[in-house]
C-alpha positions as a printed NumPy array, in Angstrom:
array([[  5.181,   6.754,  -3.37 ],
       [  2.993,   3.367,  -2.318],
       [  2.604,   4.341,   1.092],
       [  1.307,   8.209,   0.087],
       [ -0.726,   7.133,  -2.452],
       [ -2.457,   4.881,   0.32 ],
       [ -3.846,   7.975,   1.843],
       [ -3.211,  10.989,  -0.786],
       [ -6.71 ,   9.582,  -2.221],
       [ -8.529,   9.904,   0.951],
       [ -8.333,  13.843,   1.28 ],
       [ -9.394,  13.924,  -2.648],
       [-12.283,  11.945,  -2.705],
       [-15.2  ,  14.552,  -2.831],
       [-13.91 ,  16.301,  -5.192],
       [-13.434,  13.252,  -7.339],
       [-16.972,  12.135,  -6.843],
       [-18.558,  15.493,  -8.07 ],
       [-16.043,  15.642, -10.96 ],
       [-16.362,  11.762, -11.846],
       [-20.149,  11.598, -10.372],
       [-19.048,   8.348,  -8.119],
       [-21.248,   6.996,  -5.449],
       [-19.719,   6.058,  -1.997],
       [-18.983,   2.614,  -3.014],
       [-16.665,   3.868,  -6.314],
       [-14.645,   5.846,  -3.559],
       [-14.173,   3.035,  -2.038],
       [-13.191,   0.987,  -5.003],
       [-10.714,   3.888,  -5.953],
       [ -9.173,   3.953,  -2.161],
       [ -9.466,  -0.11 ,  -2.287],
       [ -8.731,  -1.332,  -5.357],
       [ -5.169,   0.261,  -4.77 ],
       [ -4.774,  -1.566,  -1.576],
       [ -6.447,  -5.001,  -2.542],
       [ -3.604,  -5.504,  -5.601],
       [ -1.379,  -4.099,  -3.683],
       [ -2.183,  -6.696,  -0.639],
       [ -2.674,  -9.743,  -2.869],
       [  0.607,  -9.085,  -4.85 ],
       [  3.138,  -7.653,  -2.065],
       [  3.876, -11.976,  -1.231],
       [  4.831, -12.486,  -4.865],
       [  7.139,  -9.423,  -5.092],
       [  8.296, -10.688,  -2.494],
       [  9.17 , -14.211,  -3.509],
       [ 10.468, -12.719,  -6.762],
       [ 12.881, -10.037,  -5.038],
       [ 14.249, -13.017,  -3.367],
       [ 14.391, -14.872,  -6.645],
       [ 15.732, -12.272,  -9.268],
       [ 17.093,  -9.757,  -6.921],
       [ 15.417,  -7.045,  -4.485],
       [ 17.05 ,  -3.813,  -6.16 ],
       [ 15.798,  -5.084,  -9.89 ],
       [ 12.267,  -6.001,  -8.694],
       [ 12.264,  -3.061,  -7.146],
       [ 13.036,  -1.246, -10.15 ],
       [ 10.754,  -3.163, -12.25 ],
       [  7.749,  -1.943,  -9.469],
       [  8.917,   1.43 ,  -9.592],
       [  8.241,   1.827, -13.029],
       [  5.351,  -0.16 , -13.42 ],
       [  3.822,   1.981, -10.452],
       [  4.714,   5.652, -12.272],
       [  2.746,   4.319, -15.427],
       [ -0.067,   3.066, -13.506],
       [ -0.071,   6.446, -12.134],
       [ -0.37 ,   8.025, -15.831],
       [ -3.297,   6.368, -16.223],
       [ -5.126,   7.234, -12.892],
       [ -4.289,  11.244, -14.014],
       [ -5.746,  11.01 , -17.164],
       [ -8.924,   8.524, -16.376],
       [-12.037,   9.951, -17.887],
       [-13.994,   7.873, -15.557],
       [-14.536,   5.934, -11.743],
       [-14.612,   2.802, -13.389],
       [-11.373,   3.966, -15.464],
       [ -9.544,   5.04 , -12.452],
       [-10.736,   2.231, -10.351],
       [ -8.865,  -0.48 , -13.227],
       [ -5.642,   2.218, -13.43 ],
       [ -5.854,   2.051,  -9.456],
       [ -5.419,  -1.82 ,  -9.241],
       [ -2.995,  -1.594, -11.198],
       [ -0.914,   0.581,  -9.661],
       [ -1.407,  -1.318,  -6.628],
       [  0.708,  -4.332,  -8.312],
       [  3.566,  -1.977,  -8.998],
       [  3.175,  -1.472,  -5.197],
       [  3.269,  -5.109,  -4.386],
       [  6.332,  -5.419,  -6.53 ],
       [  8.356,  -2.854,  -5.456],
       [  7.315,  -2.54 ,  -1.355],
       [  8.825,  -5.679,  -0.237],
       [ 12.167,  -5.243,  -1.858],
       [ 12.705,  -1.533,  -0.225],
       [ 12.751,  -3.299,   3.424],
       [ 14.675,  -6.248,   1.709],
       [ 17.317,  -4.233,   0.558],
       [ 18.153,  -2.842,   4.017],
       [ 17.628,  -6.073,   5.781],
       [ 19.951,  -7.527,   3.315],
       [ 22.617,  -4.661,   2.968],
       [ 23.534,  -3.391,   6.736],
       [ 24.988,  -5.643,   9.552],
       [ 22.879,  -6.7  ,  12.157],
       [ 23.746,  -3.856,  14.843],
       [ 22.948,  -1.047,  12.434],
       [ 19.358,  -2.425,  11.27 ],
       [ 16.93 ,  -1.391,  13.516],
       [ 18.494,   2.239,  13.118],
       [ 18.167,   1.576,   9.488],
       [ 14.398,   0.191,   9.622],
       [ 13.692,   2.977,  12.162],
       [ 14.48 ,   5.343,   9.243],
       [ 12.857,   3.72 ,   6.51 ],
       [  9.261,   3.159,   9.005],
       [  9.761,   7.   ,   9.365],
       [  9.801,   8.017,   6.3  ],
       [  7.348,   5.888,   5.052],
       [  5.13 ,   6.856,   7.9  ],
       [  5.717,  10.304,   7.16 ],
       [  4.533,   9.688,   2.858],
       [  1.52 ,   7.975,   4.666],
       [  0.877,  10.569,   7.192],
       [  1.842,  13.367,   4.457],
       [ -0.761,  12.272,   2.353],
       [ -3.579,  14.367,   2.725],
       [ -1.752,  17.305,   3.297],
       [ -0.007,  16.593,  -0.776],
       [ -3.189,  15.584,  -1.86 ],
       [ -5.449,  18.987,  -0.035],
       [ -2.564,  21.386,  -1.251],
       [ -2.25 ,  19.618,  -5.13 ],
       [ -6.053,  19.689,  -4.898],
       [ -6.642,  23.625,  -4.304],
       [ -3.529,  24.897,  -6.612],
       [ -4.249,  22.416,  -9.467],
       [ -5.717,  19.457,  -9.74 ],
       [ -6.951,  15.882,  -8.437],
       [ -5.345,  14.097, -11.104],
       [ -1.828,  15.823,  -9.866],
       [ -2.161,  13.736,  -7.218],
       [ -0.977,  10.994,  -9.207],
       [  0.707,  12.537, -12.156],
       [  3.3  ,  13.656,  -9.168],
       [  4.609,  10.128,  -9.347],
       [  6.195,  10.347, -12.38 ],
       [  9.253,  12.428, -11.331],
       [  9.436,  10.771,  -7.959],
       [ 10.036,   7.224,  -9.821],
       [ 12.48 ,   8.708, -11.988],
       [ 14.582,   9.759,  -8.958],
       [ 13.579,   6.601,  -7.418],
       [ 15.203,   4.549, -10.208],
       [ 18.415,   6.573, -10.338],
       [ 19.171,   6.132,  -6.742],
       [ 18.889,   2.321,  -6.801],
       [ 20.462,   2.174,  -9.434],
       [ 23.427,   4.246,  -8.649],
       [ 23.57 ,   3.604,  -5.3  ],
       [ 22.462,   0.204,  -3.795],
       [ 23.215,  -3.083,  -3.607],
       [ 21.459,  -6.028,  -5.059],
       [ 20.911,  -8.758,  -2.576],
       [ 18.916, -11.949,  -3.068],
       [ 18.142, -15.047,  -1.705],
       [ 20.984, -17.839,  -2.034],
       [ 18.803, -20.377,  -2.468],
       [ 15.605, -19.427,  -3.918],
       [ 12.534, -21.854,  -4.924],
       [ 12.856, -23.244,  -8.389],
       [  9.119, -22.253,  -9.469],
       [  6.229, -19.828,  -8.685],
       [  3.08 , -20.511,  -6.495],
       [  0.208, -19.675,  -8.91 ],
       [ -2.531, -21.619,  -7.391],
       [ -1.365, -19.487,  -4.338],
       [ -1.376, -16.182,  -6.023],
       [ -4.696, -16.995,  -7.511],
       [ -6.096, -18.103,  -4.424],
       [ -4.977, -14.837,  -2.749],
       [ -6.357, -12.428,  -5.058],
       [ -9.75 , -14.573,  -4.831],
       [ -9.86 , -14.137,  -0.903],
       [ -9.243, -10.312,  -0.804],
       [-11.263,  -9.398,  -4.047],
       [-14.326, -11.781,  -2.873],
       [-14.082, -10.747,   1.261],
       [-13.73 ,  -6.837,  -0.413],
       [-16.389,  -6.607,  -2.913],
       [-18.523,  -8.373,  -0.121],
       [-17.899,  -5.957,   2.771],
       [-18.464,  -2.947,   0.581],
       [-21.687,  -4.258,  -1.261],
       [-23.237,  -5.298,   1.994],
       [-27.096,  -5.084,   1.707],
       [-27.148,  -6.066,  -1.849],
       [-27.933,  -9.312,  -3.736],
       [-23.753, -10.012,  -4.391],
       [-23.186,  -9.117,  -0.474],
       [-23.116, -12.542,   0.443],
       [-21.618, -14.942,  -2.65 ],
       [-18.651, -12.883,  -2.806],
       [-17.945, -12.952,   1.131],
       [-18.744, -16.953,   0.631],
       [-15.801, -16.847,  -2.05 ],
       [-13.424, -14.873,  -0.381],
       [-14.128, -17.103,   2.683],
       [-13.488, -20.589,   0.368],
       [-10.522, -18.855,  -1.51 ],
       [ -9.007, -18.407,   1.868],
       [ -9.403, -21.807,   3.239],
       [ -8.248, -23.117,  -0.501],
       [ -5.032, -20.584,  -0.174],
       [ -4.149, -22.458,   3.077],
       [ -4.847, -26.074,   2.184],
       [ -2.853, -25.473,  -1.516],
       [  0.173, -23.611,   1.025],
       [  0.112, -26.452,   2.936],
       [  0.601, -29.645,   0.344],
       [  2.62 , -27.24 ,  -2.105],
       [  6.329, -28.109,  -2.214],
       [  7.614, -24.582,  -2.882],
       [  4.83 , -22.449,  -1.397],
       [  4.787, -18.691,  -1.863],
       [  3.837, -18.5  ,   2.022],
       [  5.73 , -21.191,   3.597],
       [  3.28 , -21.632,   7.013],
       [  6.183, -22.483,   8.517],
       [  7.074, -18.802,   9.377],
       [  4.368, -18.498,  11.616],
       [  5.738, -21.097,  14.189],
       [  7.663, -18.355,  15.606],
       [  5.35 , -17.079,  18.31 ],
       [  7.124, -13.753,  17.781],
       [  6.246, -13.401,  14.274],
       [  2.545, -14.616,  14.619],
       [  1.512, -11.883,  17.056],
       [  3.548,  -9.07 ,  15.527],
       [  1.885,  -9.871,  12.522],
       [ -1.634,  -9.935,  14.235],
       [ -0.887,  -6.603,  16.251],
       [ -0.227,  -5.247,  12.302],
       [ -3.639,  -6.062,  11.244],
       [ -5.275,  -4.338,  14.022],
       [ -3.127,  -1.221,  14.153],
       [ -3.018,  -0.478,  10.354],
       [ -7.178,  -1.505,  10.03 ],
       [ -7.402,   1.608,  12.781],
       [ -4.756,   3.774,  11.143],
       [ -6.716,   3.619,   7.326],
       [-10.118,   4.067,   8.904],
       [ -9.358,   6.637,  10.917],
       [ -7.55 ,   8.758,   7.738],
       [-10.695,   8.025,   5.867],
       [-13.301,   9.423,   8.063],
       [-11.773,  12.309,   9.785],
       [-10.275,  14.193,   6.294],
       [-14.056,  13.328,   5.526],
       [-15.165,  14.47 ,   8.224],
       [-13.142,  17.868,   8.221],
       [-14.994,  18.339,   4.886],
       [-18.479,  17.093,   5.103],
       [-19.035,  18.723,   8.999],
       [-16.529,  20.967,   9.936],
       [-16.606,  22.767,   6.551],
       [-12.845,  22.478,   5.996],
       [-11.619,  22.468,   2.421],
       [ -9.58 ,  19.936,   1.189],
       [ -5.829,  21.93 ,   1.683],
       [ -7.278,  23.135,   5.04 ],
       [ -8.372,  19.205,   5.712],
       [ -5.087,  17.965,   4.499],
       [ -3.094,  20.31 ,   6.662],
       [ -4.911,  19.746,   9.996],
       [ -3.233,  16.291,   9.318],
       [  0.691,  17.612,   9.441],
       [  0.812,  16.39 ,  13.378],
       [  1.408,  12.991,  12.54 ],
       [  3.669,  14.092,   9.953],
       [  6.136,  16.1  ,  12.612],
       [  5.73 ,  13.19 ,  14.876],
       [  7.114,  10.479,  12.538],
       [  9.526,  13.051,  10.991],
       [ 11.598,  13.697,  14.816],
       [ 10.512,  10.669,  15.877],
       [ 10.034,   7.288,  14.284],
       [ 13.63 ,   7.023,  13.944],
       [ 14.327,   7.437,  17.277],
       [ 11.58 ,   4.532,  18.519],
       [ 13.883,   2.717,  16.636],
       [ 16.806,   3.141,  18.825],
       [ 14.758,   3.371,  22.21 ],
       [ 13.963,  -0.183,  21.06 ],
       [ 17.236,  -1.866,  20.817],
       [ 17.83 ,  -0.399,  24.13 ],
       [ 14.705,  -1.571,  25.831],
       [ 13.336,  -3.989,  23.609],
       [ 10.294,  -4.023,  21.734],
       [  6.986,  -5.095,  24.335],
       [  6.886,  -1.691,  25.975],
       [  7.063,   0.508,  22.845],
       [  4.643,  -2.163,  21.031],
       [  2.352,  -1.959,  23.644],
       [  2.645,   1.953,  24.74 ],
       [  2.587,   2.841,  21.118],
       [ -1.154,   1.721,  20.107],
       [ -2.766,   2.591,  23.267],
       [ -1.229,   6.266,  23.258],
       [ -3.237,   5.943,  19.259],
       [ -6.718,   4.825,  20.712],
       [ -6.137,   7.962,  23.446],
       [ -5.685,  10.303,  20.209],
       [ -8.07 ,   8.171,  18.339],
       [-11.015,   9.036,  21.478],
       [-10.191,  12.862,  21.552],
       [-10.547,  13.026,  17.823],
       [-14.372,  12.387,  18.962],
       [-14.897,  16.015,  19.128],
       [-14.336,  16.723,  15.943],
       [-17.83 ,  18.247,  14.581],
       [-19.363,  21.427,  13.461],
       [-18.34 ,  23.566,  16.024],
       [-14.794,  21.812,  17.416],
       [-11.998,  24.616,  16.65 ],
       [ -8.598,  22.877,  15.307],
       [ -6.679,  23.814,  18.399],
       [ -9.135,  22.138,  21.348],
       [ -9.827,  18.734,  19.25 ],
       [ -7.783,  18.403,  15.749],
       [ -4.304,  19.32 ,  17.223],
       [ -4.212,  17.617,  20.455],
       [ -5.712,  14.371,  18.886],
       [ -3.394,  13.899,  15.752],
       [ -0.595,  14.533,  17.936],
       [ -1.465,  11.803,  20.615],
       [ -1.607,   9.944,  17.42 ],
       [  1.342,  10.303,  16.077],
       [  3.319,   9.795,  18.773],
       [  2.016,   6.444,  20.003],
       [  2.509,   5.412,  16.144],
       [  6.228,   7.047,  15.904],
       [  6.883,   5.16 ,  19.575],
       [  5.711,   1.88 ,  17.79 ],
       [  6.105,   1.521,  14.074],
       [ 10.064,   0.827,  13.751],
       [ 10.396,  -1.623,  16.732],
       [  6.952,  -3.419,  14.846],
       [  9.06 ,  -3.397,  11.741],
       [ 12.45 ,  -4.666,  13.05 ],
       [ 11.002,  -7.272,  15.295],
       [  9.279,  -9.111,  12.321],
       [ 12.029,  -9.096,  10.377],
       [ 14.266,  -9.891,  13.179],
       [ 12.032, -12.95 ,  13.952],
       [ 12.313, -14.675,  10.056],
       [ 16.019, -15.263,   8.886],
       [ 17.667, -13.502,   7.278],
       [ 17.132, -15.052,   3.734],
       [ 13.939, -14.54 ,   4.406],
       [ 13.484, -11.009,   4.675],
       [ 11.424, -10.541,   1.126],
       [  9.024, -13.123,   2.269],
       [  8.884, -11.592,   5.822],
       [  8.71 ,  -8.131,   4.142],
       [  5.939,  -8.787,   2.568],
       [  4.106, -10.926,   4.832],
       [  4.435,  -8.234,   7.165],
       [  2.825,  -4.641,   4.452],
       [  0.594,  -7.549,   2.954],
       [ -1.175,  -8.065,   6.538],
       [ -0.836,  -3.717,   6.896],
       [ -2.193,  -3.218,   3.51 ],
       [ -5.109,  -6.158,   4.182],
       [ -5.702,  -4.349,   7.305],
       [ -6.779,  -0.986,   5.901],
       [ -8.3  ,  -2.36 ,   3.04 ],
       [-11.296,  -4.441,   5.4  ],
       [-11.458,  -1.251,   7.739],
       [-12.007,   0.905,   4.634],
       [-14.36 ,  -2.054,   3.307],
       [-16.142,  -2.728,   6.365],
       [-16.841,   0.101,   8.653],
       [-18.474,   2.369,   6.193],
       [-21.608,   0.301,   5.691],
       [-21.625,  -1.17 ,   8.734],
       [-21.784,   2.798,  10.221],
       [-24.637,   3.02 ,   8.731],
       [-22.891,   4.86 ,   5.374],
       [-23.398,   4.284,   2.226],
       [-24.73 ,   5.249,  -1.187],
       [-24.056,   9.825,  -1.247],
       [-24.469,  10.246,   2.669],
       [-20.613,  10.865,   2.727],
       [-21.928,  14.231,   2.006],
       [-24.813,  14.639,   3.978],
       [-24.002,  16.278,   7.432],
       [-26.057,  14.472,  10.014],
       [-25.234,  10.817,   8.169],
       [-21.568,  11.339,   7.941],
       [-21.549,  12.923,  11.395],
       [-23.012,  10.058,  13.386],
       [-20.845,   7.55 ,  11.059],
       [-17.574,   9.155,  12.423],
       [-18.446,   8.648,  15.879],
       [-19.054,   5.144,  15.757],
       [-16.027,   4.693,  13.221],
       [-13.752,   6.527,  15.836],
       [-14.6  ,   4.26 ,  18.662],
       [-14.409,   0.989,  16.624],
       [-10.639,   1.886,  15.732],
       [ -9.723,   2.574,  19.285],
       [-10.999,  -0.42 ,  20.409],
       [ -8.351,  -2.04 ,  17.528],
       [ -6.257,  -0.327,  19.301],
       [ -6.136,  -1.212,  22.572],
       [ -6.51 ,  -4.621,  21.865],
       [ -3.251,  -4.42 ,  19.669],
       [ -1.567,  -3.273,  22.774],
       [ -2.493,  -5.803,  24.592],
       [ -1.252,  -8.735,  22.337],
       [  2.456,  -6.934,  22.237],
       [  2.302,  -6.739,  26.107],
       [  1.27 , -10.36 ,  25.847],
       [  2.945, -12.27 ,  23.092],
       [  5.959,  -9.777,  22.28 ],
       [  9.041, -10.607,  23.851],
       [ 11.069,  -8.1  ,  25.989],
       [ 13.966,  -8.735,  23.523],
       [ 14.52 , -10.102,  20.206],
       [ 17.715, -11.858,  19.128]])
């Protein structure tokens, strides 16, 4: 549910704006504001999965996140669904880190990375599925059923963690909360956000000055704080650091390159939005055979070759994608590049995921969890932030041809650049095997 509502939006967003009447930068809010409370809360759930217990947090998410989806299908209004969308993104942040938790904390060693390579494929596949749920929900019914379709899926959710897993927690938890952290967190990403997607107006620059200060204060207050909520400490290991940096750069690429192609397919190559959503299903077969596997080819191998292979066999899909335009046919450009795609992300998003958990200890693994989808989430949600205006898109030229057109280009090469310079930190900093 958290990772397909990350892109389910991205395939509806035209059809919200002429519905809602939103302006680029409301899209962006309603993709965004998701991902920012989702980013700035995913440490906390975290910390309080390790606390209370991973299975009840994420229960307590779970629900949380099917009401905030309630209110997203019935919002009258972009600045309605913008509020319902935040907070939805905090049932995310509760719930996310718990689901890797629970693994990490319920299978032996041996069997993890299997385990991980299972869960990374199947939530690659809800991110990857996305448009295609949102473009088919879209033509039969409705925009708002994009969300509304939550409600069923947390009910099953629920029952099965309930019924049918573990609870696991930390044995010896901190003794009180990190507010001044929180705070400060929320404060960075909301100030560094509203900045980026503002840019050119009067608010462009305080709110990137806050976000900037709120940063700097998170780090200071982590430092002197006695039971931190991010303990700085975890990013001695050399292993950690870089995976972690590699995530920023791979999932920034990843949610800018699902926002402007399914835009794109729309605003240029006349698709509609079930027709846009489909031409995405590439990825989705790619993660579905194959994520797990890149799991297992990693515990044999190790993790620097698939690391590194794995985001520069993305840029090459990212770079064929270029020819996507008013007169590219699915087959010559669409098909080839998604599936370059998807493989170099199936090859590399398991052994990503196992070797930062594998790097924290094990009573760790909330904080490490959500270290590791906080830096993913904060990832896509500057790309989606940043690139548009600095493209050269903003205000309604989402839907203007020529605009949206030259926008994608220069989007498309920016992302495989993040790319291949993620490749080249794993090749670099990632170890050839993790103990």
């Amino acid at each position: 549910m958290t990772l397909l509502d990350g892109t389910v939006v991205n395939v509806a967003l035209r059809t919200i704006g002429e519905e809602l009447g939103a302006d680029l930068a409301e899209l962006q809010w309603i993709s965004n504001g998701y991902l920012l409370s989702l980013a700035s809360t995913i440490l906390l759930g975290g910390s309080l999965g390790d606390r209370y217990g991973r299975r009840r947090l994420f229960v307590v998410g779970t629900a949380w996140f099917a009401l905030a989806s309630l209110m997203c299908g019935l919002a009258p209004s972009p600045e309605v669904l913008i509020a319902a969308r935040v907070l939805q993104g905090v049932g995310a942040g509760l719930l996310t880190p718990g689901s890797l938790a629970m693994i990490q904390g319920a299978f032996v060693p041996d069997d993890r990375a299997p385990a991980i390579g299972a869960w990374s494929g199947l939530g690659g596949i809800a991110a990857a599925i996305g448009p295609f749920v949102g473009g088919g929900l879209i033509e039969l019914a409705s925009w708002r059923w994009i969300f509304l379709i939550n409600l069923p899926l947390a009910l099953v959710a629920v029952w099965i963690a309930v019924r049918h897993v573990p609870e696991t927690r930390d044995p010896d938890p901190p003794t009180r909360f990190d507010v001044a952290g929180s705070l400060l967190t929320m404060a960075a990403l909301a100030g560094l956000t509203f900045g980026l997607i503002q840019t050119g107006t009067r608010w462009a620059v305080p709110a990137l000055v806050l976000g900037v200060v709120a940063a700097a204060g998170f780090v200071l207050v982590e430092r002197r704080e006695r039971e931190p909520m991010l303990p700085l400490g975890i990013f001695a290991s050399r292993t950690f650091s870089a995976a972690n940096v590699m995530t920023l750069l791979v999932y920034a690429a990843l949610g800018a390159v699902l926002f402007f192609l399914v835009l794109q397919l729309q605003t240029v190559a006349g698709y509609s939005p079930l027709a846009a959503g489909v031409a995405t299903l590439p990825i989705t077969v790619c993660m579905l055979f194959l994520a797990a596997r890149g799991g297992r080819l990693a515990v044999r191998i190790g993790p620097r070759i698939p690391m590194t292979l794995g985001p520069i066999v993305m840029a090459a899909g990212v770079l064929w994608l270029l020819t996507v335009d008013a007169t590219a046919t699915y087959w010559t450009t669409v098909l080839p590049g998604l599936t370059l795609f998807g493989l170099g992300l199936a090859l590399m998003v398991a052994p990503l995921t196992a070797t930062v958990l594998a790097a924290a200890p094990v009573s760790r693994a909330g904080l490490a969890s959500g270290v590791n989808n906080a830096v993913a989430r904060t990832g896509s949600l500057l790309a989606v932030a940043a690139l548009p205006p600095l493209v050269g898109l903003t205000g309604e030229e989402y839907a203007d041809v020529l605009a949206m057109d030259a926008a994608y280009s220069t989007a498309m090469l920016v992302c495989a650049g993040l790319l291949g310079v993620g490749g080249v930190i794993s090749w670099l900093l990632i170890p050839s095997r993790i103990r």
